[in-house]
N, C-alpha and C positions, 0 to 999 in steps of 0.2 A: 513282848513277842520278839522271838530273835527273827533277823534277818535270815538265817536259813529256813526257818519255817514260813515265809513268807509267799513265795512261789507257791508252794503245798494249798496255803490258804487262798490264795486268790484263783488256783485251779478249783478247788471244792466249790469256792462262791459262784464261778462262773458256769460249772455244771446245774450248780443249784439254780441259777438262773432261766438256763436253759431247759431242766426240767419243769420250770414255772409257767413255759410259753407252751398256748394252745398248736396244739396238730396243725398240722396244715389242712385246708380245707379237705382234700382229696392224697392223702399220705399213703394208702393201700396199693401196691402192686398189682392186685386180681380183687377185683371184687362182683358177687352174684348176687342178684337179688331174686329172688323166688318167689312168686307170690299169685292170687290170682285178684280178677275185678272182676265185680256187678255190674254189669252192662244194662243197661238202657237204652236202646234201638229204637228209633222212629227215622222216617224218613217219606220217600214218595217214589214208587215205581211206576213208570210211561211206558207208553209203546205207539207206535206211530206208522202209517201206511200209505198210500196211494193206492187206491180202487176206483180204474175207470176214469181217471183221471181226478178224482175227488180226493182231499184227503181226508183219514182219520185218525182219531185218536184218543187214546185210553189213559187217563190218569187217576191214581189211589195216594191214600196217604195210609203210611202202615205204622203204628205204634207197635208192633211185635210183642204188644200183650205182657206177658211178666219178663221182671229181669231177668239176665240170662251170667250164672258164673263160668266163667273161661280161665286159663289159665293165662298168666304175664311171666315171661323171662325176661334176663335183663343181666347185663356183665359189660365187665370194664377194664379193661389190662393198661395199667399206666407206663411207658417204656421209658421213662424221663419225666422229667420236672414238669412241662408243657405239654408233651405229648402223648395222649391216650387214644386206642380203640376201644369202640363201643360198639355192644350188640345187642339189640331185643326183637322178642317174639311176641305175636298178638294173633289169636285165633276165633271167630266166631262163626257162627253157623243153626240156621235157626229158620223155620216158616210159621205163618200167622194168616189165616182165613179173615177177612173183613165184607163187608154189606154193600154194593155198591149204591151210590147216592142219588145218580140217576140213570135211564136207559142210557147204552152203549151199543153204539152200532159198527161193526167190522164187514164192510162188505154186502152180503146176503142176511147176515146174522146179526140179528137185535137184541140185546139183554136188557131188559127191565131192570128197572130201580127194585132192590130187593135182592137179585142174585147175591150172590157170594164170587168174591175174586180171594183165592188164594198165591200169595206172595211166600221166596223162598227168598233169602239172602246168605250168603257165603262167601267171609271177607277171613283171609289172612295178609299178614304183612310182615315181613322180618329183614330188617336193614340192621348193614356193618360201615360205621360210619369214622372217620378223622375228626378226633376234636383237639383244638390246637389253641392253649391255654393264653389269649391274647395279656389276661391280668391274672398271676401268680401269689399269692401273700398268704400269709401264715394263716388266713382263715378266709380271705374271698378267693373262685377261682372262675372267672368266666372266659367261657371258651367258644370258637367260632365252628364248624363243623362241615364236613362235605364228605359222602360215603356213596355208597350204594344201596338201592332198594327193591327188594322181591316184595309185590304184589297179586295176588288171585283174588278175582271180582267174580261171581256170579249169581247170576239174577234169573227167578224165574216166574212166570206169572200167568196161572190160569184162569178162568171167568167161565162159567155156568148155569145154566139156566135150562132146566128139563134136558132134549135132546140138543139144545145149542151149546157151543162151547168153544175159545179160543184160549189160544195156547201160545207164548214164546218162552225163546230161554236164550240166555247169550253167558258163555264163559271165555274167560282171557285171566291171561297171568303174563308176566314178564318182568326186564328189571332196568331200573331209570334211576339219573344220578336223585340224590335229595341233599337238602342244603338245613343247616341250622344254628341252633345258640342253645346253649348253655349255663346256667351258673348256680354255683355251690359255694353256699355258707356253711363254717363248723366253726360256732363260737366257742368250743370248746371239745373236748376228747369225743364225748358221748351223742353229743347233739349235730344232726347235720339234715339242711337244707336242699334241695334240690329245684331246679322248675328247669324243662327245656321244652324247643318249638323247633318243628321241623314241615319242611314243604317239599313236595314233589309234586312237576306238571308233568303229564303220561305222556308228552309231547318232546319230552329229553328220551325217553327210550324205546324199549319196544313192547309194543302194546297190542297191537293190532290194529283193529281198524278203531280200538279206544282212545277218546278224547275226553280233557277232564282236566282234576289236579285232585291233589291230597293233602290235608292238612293235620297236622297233628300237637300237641301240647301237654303238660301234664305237669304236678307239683308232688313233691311227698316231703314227707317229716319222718329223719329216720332217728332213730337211739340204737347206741354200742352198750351192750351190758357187759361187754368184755371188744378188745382190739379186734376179737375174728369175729363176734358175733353180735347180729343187733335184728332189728325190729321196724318195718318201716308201714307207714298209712299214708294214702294220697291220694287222690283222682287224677282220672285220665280223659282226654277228650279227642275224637278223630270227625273229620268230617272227609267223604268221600263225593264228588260229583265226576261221574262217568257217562258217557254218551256213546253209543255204538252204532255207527250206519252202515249198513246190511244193504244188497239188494230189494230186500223183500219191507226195506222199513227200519226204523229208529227204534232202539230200547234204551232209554236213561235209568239209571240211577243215582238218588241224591240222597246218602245215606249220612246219618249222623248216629253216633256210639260215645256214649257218657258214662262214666259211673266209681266210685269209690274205689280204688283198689288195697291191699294191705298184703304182709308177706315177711319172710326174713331173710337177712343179711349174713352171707359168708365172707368174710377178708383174710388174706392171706397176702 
């Protein structure tokens, strides 16, 4: 090989090289995931009072009966090497009639074990969050997080029994910092990892008279059958505890939402 062809060759090798090395974990400028998840909802809604100076109080435990499919958004705009926004949406909304376990007394009014309490719940959520790529490398990328979060909680709970009946309901919405982590594996072009965990206490923003926190986590396994386009499965998990004190008395809710989600990937 002559010397002139030598440059020539060691450019080609080192392309080749560089065509050999996996993506970087997270290489997409825009990326959407679309998809939706099976929910499973259990939880426990209270309500609480003073009558006469006596207190009382109403507790259920509600499985919300069959899983409930919603939809999942989710997008990711990378503006640099380290730095990405991120955004997703989560929507449920659902009521479930259960038996009560034993008499319940509010006041005047006494319901026997046997009534029926029906329970409504109505939880959205959608945070625009900084994640800031603490560890960068051709296939791990973990990153630390801090954004903004919009919340709407509402809870409603009625109990019945011939002509007796009690009723509350409490709604609130507003938006409070959240804080989280991160991290993406892609061992290679097609294959990529995900898991992140995020926390919000209602006590950073504005809530109203709500007091609580929020937690949230999730995993997925995505595949690229092409650069734009892939396929992802993963569950999601949230747990909500909210407390609301009213003149008239306490309504909590302690809600947990589980369940498998799956969906597909647009990159660009």
């Amino acid at each position: 090989m002559t010397s002139r062809f030598l440059p020539l060759t060691l450019a080609l090798a080192a392309a080749g090289a560089c065509a050999a090395l996996p993506a970087r974990a997270e290489d997409d400028r825009f990326t959407v995931r679309l998809g939706a998840m099976s929910v499973d909802a259990s939880g426990e809604l209270s309500a609480g009072t003073t009558f006469r100076g006596d207190p009382y109080r109403f507790s259920q435990d509600f499985d919300f009966g069959s899983e409930e499919t919603v939809p999942r958004i989710e997008g990711l705009f990378r503006f640099s090497e380290r730095n990405r926004l991120l955004f997703n949406y989560f929507g449920y909304d659902k009521k479930r009639r259960a038996t009560l376990s034993e008499n319940v007394s509010f006041g005047d009014t006494t319901l026997p074990a046997g009534s029926f309490a029906e329970a409504k719940a109505k939880f959205e959520l959608a945070s625009l969050v900084y994640d800031y790529a603490v560890v960068e490398t051709q296939t791990v990328s973990w990153g630390l997080q801090i954004g903004v979060e919009y919340a709407k909680l509402e809870g409603k709970l009625r109990a019945a029994s011939g002509p007796d009946s009690y009723r509350t309901s409490s709604s609130e919405d507003g938006y409070a910092p959240v804080v989280g982590t991160r991290l993406t594996v892609a061992p290679n072009d097609r294959w990529r990892f995900v898991v992140q965990g995020q926390y919000l206490d209602a006590d950073w923003g504005d809530f109203g008279d709500y007091e609580g926190d929020l937690s949230r986590a999730n995993a997925l396994v995505e595949y690229r059958f092409t650069p734009a386009v892939g396929a992802f499965v993963g569950y999601d998990w949230f747990k909500i505890d909210a407390r609301r004190s009213g003149r008239d008395g306490v309504l909590g809710l302690d809600q947990r939402f589980k369940g498998p989600m799956a969906g597909v990937t647009f990159s660009f």
